[in-house]
N, C-alpha and C positions, 0 to 999 in steps of 0.2 A: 221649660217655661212653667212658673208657679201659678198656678189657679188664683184669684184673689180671695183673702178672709172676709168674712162676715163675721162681724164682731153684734151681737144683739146688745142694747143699749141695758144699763142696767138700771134697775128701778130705786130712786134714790129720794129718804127719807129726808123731810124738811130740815134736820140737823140732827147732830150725829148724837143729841137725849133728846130727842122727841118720844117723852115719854106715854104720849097717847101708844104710840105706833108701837113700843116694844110692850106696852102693856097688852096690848091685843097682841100680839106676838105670846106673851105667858098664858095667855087667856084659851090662845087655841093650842099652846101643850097640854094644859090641864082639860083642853077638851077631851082631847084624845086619850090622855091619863084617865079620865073619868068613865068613856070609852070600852077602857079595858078591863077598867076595875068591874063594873057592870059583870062582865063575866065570873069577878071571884068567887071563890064558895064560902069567905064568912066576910064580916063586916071591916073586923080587924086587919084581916087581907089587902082590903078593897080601902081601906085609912091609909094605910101603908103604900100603897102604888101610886094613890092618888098625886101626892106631890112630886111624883121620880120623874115623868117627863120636863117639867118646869126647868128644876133641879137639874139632871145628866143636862139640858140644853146650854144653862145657862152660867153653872158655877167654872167648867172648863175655859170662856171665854172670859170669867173676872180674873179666873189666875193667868192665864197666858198671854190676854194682850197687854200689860205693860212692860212683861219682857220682849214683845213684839214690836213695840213702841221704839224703846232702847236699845234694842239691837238694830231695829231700822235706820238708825241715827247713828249709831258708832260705825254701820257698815258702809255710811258716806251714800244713803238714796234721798229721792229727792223729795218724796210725795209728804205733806203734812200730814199732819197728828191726828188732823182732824177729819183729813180725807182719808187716812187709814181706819179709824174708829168708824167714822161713817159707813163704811165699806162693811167691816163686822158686825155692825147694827143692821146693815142693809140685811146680811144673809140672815142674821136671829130673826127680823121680821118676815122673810121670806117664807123661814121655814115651819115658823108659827104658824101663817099662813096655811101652807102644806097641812100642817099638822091639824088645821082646822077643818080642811079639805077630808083627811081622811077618816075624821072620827065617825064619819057618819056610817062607814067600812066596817072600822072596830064595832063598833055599838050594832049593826048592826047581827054580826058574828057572836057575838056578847049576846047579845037577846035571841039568838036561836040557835046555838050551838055553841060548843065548850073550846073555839077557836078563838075567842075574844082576844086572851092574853095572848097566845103568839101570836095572831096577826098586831096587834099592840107591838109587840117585841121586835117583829119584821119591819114595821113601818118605823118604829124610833129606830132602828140599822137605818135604812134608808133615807130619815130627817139627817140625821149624821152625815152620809153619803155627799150628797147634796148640798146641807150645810156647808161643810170644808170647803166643796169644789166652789160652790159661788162665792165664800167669803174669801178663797183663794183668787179666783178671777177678778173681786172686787180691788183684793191689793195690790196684784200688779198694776190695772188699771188706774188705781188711786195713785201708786207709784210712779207710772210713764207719766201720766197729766203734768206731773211737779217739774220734770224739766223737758227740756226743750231741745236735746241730744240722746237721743236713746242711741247708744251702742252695744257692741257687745257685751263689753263685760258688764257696764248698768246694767243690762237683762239677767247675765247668769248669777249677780248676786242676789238682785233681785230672785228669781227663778230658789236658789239657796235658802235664802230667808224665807220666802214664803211654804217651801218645803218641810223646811225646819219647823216649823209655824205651825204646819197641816198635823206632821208627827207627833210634835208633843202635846197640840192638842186634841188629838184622835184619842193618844196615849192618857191621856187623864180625863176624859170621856171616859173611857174602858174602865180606868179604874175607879173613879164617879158612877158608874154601872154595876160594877161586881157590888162595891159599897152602896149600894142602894138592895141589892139583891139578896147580900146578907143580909141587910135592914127590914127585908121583905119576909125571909124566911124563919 
């Protein structure tokens, strides 16, 4: 006999450009960007990092989700455009969020020892982490909603796509990362 799920309800922005919401959303990467830069040792440095949380968060989901869009649609699932987009906003607010949460962590590492920048570095791993998995959770969700027959195989394409989804854009994250890193150095 199966245990039952507990599915936690997921917290969902007034419309999927509410741009209040994702503005505060950039507002607490560049906290925590600002954060870490505190810790650098010249100015230059410390210009240079500033903008990289914003950036690695944000450029990975312009290029990925309208292939996410399109592939959704050609792969025959049911969940709208809108409730997938929503879903990905939800998690970039989420994680802004986070990221607001933790600057106070960074800054303060930044202002009494020379951990600033990697705990910066550990906590944008972890914004990432996070990210994917909720933005992942949000599209299947957003997916089941749209129709009214969930079977198997609507789950494991589903399950595919948003796999697909998680990789490639993990994968240009990393490389949004290194390219910001030579940008740094």
């Amino acid at each position: 006999m199966s245990s039952p799920t507990v599915s936690l309800p997921l917290p969902r922005t007034a419309a999927p450009l509410d741009v209040q919401h994702v503005a505060g959303a950039v507002g607490g990467f560049l906290a925590l960007a600002a954060a870490g830069a505190l810790g650098a040792t010249d100015t230059s440095e410390a210009l240079r990092l500033l903008p990289s949380a914003a950036v690695a968060a944000t450029v990975p989901l312009v290029f990925t989700t309208p292939a996410l869009l399109v592939v959704h649609q050609a792969m025959g699932l049911h969940g709208s455009p809108h409730d997938l987009l929503g879903a990905i906003l939800d998690a970039l607010v989420g994680c802004g969020r986070l990221a607001l949460g933790l600057a106070p962590a960074v800054l303060f590492f930044s202002a009494t020892s020379g951990l600033g920048q990697p705990l910066y570095v550990l906590a944008s791993v972890a914004l990432l982490a996070v990210g994917l998995t909720q933005a992942a959770r949000g599209l299947k969700a957003a997916d089941a909603a749209g129709t009214d027959h969930d079977d198997a195989e609507l789950r494991s394409r589903r399950a595919l796509l948003v796999s697909g989804w998680f990789v490639l854009t993990g994968l240009i994250t990393l490389r949004v990362g290194f390219g910001l890193l030579d940008f740094a150095l």
